[in-house]
Phi, psi and omega in degrees: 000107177292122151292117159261121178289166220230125184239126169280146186280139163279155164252147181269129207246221172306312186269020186029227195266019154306288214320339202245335197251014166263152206231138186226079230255148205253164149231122180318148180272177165218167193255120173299309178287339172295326159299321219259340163082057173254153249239299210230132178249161199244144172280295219274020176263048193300339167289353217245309201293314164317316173339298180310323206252129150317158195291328188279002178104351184260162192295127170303128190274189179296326188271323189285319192284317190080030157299160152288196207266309230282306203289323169313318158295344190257344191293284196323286202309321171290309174304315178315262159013308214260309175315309206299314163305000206035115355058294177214122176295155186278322171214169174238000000 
């Protein structure tokens, strides 16, 4: 049984074929705790832990951060903590 995958067409709007022929280099993200080789993260390391958190308070995702899976996780688990202690404000 053949699949056929499914390719979308660009449509040509205003800009024709600018729109397909601007290059747009990308940079990979990287995981900062992953540079710095940290082992463990401390809730009471509020400078370290602002990076993360956005002007309204919410936790940075992953795609925005550029972590790994392993650090993200323990980065939410520290803001949690770290709120839970006042520490770190729920909102700013």
């Amino acid at each position: 049984m053949k699949v056929k995958a499914k390719v979308k067409a660009f449509s040509k709007g205003k800009l024709g074929d600018k729109k397909r022929s601007a290059h747009i280099i990308v940079r990979k993200k990287f995981c900062r705790l992953c540079v710095d080789k940290v082992k463990s993260l401390d809730y009471k390391d509020g400078k370290r832990l602002e990076a993360f958190i956005t002007e309204r308070g919410k936790i940075v995702s992953r795609r925005y951060s550029g972590n790994c899976a392993k650090h993200q996780r323990l980065i939410a688990e520290a803001i949690s903590k770290s709120r839970f202690v006042s520490l770190l404000p729920y909102t700013r």
